[in-house]
C-alpha positions in Angstrom: 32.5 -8.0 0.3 32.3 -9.2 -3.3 29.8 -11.4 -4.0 29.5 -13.2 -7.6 27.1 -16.0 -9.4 28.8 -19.0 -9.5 27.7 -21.1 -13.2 24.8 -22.3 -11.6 23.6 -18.6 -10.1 22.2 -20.4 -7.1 25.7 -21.2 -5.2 27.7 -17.8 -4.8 31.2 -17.2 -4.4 31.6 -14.5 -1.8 35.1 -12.8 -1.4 35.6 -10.7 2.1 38.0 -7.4 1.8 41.1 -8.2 3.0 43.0 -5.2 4.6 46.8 -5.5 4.7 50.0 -3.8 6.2 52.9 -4.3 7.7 51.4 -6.2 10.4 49.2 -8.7 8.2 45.9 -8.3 7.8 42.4 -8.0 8.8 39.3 -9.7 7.3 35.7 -8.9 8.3 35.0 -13.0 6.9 31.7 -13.2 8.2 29.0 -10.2 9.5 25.1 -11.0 9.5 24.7 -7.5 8.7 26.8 -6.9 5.3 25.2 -10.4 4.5 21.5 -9.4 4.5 22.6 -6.0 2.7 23.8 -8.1 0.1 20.5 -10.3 -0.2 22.0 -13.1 1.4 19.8 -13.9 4.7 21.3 -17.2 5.7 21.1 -18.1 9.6 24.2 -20.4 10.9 23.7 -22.4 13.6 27.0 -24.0 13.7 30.7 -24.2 12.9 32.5 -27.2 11.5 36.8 -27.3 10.8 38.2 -29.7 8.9 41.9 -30.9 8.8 43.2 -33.0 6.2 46.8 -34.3 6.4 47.4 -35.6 2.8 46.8 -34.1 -0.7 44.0 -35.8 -2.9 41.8 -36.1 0.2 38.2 -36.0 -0.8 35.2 -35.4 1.7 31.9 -35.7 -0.3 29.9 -35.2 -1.9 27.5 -35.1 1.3 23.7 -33.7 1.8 21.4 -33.5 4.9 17.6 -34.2 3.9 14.9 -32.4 5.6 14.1 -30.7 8.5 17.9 -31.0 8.5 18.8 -29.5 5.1 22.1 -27.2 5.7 23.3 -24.5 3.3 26.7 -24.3 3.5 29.6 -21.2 3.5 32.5 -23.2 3.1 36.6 -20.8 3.5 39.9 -21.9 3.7 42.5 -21.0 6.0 45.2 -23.4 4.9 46.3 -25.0 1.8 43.4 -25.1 -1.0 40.7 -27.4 -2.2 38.8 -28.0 -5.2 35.5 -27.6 -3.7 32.1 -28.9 -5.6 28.2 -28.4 -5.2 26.0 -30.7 -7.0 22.3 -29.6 -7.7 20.1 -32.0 -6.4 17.0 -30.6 -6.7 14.8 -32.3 -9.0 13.1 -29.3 -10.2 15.7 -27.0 -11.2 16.9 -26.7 -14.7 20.5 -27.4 -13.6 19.5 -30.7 -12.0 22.5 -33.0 -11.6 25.3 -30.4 -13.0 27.8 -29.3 -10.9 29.7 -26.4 -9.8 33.9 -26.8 -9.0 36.0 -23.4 -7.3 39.0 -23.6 -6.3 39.1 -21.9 -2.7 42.4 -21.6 -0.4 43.9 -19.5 2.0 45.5 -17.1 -0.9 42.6 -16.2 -3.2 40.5 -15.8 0.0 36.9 -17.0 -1.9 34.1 -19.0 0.1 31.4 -20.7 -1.5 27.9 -20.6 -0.5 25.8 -23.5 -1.1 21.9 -23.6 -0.4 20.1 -26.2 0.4 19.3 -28.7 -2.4 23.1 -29.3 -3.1 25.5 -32.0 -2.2 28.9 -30.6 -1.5 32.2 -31.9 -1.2 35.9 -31.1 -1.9 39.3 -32.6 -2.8 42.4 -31.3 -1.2 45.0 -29.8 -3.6 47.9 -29.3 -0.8 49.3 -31.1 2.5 47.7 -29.9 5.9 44.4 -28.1 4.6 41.9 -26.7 7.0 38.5 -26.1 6.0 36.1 -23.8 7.8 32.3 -24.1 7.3 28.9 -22.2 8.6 26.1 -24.4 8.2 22.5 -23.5 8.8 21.6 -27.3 10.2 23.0 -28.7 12.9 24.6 -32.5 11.8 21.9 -35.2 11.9 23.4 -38.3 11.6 20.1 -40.0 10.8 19.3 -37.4 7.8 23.4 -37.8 6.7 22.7 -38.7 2.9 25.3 -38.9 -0.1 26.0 -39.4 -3.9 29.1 -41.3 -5.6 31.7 -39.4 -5.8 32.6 -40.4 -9.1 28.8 -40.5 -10.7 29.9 -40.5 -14.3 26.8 -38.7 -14.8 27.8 -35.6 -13.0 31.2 -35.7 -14.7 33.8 -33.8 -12.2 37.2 -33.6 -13.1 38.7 -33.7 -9.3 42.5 -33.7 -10.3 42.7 -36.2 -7.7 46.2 -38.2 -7.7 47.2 -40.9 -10.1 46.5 -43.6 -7.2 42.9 -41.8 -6.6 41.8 -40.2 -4.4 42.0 -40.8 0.0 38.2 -41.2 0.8 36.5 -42.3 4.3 35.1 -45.8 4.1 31.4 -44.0 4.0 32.1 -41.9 1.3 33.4 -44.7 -1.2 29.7 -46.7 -0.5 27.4 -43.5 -1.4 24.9 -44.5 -4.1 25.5 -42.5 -7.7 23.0 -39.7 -8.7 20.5 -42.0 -10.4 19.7 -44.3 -7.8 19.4 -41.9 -5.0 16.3 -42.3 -3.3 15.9 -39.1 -1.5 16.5 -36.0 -3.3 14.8 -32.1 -3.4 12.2 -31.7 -5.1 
């Protein structure tokens, strides 16, 4: 497993070994064991999979506030995504800026995003699937999230001429400024 600072060191990009042969491959993607080696003691308490049909589908940028703060490792395993993690800790010297990987089934990259991030991605191809370990279970009463477009956070989604396709909640979260409950 390859594990690398993403620009803000706090989110990682992690890249499993991938072992191919005639048959296909195999891909240790996930082992408690290699991850606390690594420096990387996370505990996930559940799965999530996520399907989206049509390209320039964006899910985000979504948070869970305390006690149900979830860091996220967020994979691939069909089509690609542009996937983003905000800082949102008001504290942190990187505070509003934002990371942006590209992650799909080919390059075989996950991102890991602790807690005090909002996180969400834009779908570059048809039929995507998302997989992602969270270390929260979903609260629907901690569910927080920022603008999408929060000119002050500045991310360059590459979403379609026509704009993105976005859920009805994710087109009413507040931008960055006027978000009432952040990390501190």
């Amino acid at each position: 497993m390859q594990v690398e600072d993403a620009a803000i060191p706090a989110v990682k990009i992690v890249t499993p070994k991938k072992h191919g042969d005639a048959r296909g491959f195999f891909s240790e993607v996930y082992s408690r064991w290699s991850w606390d080696n690594a420096g990387l003691e996370f505990t996930f308490v559940q799965d999530n999979h996520s399907f989206s049909a049509t390209p320039g589908t964006l899910r985000g940028l979504h948070f869970q506030t305390p006690p149900f703060a979830q860091a996220k490792l967020v994979r691939v395993i069909r089509g690609g995504i542009l996937d983003v993690a905000v800082d949102i800790r008001r504290s942190s010297s990187t505070f509003g800026k934002h990371v942006a990987v590209e992650l799909s089934a080919q390059n075989w990259r996950q991102l890991l995003i602790p807690i005090g991030f909002a996180h969400g991605f834009l779908t570059l191809e048809p039929n995507v699937e998302v997989l992602y370990k969270v270390t929260a279970p979903y609260s629907p009463e901690h569910d927080r999230g920022l603008a999408w477009d929060d000119p002050d956070i500045g991310i360059e989604w590459r979403a379609p001429a026509g704009g993105p396709v976005l859920s009805d909640k994710d087109r009413r979260w507040p931008p960055l400024k006027e978000a009432l409950e952040l990390f501190e």
